[in-house]
C-alpha positions in Angstrom: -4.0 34.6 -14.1 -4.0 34.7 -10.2 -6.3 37.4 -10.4 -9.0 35.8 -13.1 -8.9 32.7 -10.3 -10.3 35.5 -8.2 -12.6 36.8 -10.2 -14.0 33.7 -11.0 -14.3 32.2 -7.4 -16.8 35.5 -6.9 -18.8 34.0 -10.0 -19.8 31.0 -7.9 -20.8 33.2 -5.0 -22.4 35.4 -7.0 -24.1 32.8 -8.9 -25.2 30.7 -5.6 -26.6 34.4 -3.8 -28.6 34.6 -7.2 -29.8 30.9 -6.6 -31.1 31.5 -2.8 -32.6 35.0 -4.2 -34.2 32.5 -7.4 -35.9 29.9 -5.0 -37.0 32.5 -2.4 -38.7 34.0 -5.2 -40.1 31.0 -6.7 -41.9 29.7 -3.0 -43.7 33.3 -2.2 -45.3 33.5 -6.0 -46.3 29.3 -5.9 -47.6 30.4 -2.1 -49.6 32.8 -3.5 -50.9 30.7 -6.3 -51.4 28.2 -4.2 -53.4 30.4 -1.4 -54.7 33.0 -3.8 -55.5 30.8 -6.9 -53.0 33.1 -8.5 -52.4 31.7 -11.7 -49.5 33.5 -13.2 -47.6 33.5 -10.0 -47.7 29.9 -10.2 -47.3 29.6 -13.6 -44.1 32.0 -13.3 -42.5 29.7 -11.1 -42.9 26.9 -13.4 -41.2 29.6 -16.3 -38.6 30.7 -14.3 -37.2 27.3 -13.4 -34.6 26.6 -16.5 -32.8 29.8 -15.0 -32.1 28.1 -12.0 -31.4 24.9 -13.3 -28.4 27.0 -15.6 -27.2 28.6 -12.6 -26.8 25.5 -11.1 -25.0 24.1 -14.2 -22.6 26.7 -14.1 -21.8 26.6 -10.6 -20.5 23.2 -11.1 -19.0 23.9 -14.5 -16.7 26.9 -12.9 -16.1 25.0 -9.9 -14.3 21.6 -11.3 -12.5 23.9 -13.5 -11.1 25.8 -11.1 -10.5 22.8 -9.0 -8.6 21.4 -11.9 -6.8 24.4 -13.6 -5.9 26.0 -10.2 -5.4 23.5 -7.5 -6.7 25.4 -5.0 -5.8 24.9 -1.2 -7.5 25.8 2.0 -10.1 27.9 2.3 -10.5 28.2 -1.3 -10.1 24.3 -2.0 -13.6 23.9 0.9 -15.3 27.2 -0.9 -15.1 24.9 -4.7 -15.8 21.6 -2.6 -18.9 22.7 -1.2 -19.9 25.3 -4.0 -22.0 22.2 -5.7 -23.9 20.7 -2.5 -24.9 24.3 -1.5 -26.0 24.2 -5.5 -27.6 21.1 -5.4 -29.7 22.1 -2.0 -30.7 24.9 -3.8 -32.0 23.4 -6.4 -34.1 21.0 -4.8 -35.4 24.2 -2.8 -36.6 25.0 -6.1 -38.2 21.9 -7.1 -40.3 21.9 -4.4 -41.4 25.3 -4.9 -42.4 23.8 -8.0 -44.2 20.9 -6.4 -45.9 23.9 -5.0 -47.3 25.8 -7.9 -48.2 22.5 -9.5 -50.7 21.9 -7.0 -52.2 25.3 -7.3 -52.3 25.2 -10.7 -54.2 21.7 -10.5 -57.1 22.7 -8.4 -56.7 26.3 -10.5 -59.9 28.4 -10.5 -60.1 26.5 -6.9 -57.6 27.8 -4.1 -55.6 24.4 -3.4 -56.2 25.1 0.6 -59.2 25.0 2.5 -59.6 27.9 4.7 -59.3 26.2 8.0 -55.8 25.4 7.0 -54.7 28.9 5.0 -53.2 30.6 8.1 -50.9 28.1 8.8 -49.9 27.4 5.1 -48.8 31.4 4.9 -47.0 31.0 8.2 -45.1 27.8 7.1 -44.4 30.5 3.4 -43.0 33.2 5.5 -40.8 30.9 7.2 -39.4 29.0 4.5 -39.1 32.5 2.3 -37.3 34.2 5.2 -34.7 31.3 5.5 -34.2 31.8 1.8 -33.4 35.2 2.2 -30.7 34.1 5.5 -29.5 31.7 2.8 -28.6 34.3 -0.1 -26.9 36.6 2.4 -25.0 33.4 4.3 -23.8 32.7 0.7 -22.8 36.1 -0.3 -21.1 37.3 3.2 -20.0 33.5 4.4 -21.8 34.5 7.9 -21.8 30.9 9.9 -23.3 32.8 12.6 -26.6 33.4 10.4 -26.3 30.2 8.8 -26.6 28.5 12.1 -29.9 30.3 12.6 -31.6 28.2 10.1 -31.9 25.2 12.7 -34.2 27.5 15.0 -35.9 28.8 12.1 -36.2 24.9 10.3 -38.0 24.0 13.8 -40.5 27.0 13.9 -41.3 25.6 10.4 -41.5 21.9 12.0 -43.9 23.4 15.1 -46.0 24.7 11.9 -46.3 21.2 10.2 -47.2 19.6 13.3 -50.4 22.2 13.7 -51.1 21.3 10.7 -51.8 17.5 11.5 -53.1 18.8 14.7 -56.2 20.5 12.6 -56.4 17.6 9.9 -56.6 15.2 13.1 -59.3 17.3 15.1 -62.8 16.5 15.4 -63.9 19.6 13.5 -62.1 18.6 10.3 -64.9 18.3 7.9 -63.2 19.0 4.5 -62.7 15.0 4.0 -60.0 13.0 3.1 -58.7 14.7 -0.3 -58.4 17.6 1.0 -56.2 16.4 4.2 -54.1 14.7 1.4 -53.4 17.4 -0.6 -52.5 19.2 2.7 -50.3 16.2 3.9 -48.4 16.5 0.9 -48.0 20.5 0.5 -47.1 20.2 3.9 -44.3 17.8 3.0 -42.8 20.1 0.3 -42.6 23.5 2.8 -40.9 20.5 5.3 -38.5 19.6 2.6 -37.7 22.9 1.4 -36.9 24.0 5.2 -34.5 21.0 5.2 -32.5 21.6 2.3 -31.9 25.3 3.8 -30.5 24.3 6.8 -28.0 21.3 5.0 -27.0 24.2 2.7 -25.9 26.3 5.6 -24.9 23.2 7.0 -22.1 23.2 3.9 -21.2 27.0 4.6 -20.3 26.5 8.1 -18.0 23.8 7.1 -16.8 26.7 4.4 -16.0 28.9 7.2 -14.8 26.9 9.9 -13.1 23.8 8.3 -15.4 22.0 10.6 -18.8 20.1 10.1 -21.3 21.1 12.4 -22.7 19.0 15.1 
């Protein structure tokens, strides 16, 4: 029995690493609908998202049965207590990635980004796809060490956004005032996306050291 409790505590590792993996996935193909007026890659995301919506599902499933069944304690008790935030983070991750594709697929055979504004768009991609990646191996190796490099990497992502504005506010914006929207609002999703990252490893730190990070 002890050693099926085992087995399935790795499941909701497993399935959370597979998560992170799902939604880092999901922003670089809506980022390259969205800058390439790559259709499919948008339109994948959009196919792809009732498999991370059952991961999540059974993340939570496993994890109040275990909690009930096994009365866990300790570590174990914070790994089944934080499974479902980590989860839920996640899965917002991949709602916005979502957001993302949508809009690409909207101004679809247009790109959904003016050129003046593409550069910093794929810089704000790598960044949120690269935490992504940090997340899926905090998850799978419990490393608070890497999941507290998420704030630097959430503020390179912030330094991004503010550029952003910077252009839309300059004098040589010349695009008009639907097109700084659209951007205000992209903008707002790679933001978003870059917060639930960090409040994810936020929960695995807590996980690790039994204590929530200032």
């Amino acid at each position: 029995m002890r050693d099926e409790y085992q087995v399935q505590l790795a499941l909701v590792g497993e399935l959370l690493s597979a998560m992170a993996e799902d939604v880092g996935t999901a922003m670089r193909r809506a980022t390259a609908g969205l800058l390439g007026a790559d259709r499919a890659a948008a339109e994948s995301v959009l196919a792809d998202h009732p498999t991370l919506i059952a991961r999540r599902d059974q993340v939570e499933a496993r994890t109040y049965e275990l909690v009930a069944l096994q009365a866990p304690v300790a570590a174990d008790l914070r790994t089944l207590l934080t499974a479902p935030r980590v989860g839920a983070d996640l899965e917002r991750m991949g709602n916005l990635a979502r957001h993302v594709a949508r809009a690409a697929l909207r101004r679809y055979p247009e790109r959904a980004v003016v050129d003046q504004l593409a550069g910093v768009f794929a810089s704000m991609a790598d960044t949120a796809v690269r935490m992504a990646g940090k997340m899926r191996a905090v998850v799978a190796d419990h490393d608070a060490e890497l999941a507290a490099q998420l704030d630097r990497d959430d503020d390179e992502l912030d330094e991004l956004h503010r550029r952003m504005f910077g252009i839309m506010f300059a004098a040589g914006w010349s695009h008009g005032a639907a097109a700084a929207v659209d951007a205000a609002l992209l903008g707002r999703y790679y933001e978003r996306y870059a917060d639930h990252a960090v409040n994810a490893a936020t929960q695995v730190i807590y996980l690790v050291t039994g204590e929530h990070a200032g």
